[in-house]
C-alpha positions in Angstrom: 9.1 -2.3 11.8 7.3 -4.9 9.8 8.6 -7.5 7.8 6.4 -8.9 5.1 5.7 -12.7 4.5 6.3 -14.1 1.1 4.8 -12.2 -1.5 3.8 -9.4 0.7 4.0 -5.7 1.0 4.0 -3.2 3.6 2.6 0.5 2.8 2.3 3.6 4.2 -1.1 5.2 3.3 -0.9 8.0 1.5 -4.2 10.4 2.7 -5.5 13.1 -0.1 -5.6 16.8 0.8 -8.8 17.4 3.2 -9.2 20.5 1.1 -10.8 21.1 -2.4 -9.0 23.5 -4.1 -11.4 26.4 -3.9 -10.8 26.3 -0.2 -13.7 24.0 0.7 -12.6 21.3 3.6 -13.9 17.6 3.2 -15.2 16.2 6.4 -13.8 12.2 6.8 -17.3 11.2 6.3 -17.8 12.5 3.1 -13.9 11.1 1.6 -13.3 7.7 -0.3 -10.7 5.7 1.0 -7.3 6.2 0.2 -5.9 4.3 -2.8 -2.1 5.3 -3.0 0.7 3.9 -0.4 4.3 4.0 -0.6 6.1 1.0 -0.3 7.7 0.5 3.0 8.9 -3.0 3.4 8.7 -5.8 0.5 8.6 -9.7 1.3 10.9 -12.1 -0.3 8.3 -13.4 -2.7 6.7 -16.1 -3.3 8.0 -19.6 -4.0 6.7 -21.1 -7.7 5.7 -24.8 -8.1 9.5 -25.5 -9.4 10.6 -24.6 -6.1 12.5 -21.0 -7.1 11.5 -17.5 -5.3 9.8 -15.2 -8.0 10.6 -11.7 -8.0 9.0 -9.0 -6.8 7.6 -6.0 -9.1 7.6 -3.4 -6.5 10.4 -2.5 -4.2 10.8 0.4 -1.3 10.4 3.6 -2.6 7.9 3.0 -4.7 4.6 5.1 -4.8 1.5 2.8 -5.8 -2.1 2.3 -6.8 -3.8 -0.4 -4.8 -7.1 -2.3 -4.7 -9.9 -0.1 -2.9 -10.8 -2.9 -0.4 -7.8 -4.7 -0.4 -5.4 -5.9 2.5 -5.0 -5.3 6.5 -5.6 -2.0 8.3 -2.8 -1.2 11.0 -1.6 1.9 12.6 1.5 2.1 14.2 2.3 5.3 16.5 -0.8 6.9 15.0 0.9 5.9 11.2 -1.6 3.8 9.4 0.2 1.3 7.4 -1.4 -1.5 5.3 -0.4 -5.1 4.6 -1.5 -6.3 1.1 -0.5 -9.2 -1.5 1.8 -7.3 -4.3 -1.2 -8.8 -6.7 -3.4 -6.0 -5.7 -1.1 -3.3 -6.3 -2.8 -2.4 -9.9 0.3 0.4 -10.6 3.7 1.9 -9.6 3.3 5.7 -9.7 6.5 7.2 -11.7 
């Protein structure tokens, strides 16, 4: 598996039904990227200018919101992942 760099965060992309719910399938042309991941591997975080490691605010588990052009593109045995700053996750999902 992956494993993050500073204040870094693995997801795994989390894809929206390919069906409306009056039965009407969305071609991939026609859908917006996916926004939501859950949080597969977390970096240590970053160091601060006084030399300590600042926490992270998300940790594995968690189900987020993310920036719509934000971060890397990988797939990984056909699982597409994505490798993003934790300062464009906008939200933890509860």
């Amino acid at each position: 598996m992956l494993k993050p760099l500073a204040d870094r965060i693995v997801i795994k992309v989390i894809e929206d039904t390919e069906q409306t719910s009056g039965g009407i399938f969305i071609p991939d042309s026609a859908k917006e990227k996916p926004q939501k991941g859950e949080v597969v591997a977390v970096g240590a975080g970053k160091i601060n200018e006084k030399g300590e490691r600042e926490p992270m605010d998300v940790k594995v588990g968690d189900t987020i919101l993310y920036a719509k052009y934000a971060g890397t593109d990988i797939k990984i045995d056909g699982v597409e992942y994505k490798i993003l700053s934790v300062k464009d996750a906008l939200a933890i999902i509860e």
